[in-house]
N, C-alpha and C positions, 0 to 999 in steps of 0.2 A: 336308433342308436347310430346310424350309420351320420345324421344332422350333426349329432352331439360332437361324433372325432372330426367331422370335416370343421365344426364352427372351433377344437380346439387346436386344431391346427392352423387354423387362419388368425387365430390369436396367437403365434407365436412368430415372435420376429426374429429376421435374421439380425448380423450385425452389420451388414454391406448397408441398410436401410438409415445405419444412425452415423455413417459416415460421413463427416460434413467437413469440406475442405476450411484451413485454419485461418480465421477472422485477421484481415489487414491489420497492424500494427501502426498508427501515424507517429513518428520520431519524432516531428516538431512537438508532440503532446508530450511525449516523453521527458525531453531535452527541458521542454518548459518546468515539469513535475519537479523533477530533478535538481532545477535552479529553485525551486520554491522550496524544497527543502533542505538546500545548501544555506539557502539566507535564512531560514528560522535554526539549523544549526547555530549560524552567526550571531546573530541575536540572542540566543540563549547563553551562549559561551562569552558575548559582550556583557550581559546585565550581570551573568555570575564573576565576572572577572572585576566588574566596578562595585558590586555590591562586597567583595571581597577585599579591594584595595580602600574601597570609605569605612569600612569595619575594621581595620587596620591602622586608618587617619585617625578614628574616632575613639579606638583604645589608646593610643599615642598621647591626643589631647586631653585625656581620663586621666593620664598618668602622669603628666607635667603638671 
């Protein structure tokens, strides 16, 4: 009996154990990220804004 509390107390962890100082951050990864979905914003807001102005030409010319 005395095996069984020692082995369950050695199965229990403290929390000091999972404390792990916080993982480097590289900005240039960031900064990159960030520009990559600046320019697919752009590009989405460019195809919706042309496919919107030719859907416009093309009612126009329907109607003449």
């Amino acid at each position: 009996m005395s095996t069984e509390s020692l082995n369950r107390t050695s199965e229990l962890e403290t929390p000091s154990q999972f404390v792990e100082a916080p993982k480097r951050v590289n900005v240039d990864v960031l900064k990159q990220r960030l520009l990559q979905e600046k320019k697919k914003e752009k590009v989405k807001r460019t195809i919706i804004l042309s496919s919107v102005i030719v859907s416009l030409g093309a009612l126009t010319m329907l109607t003449y």
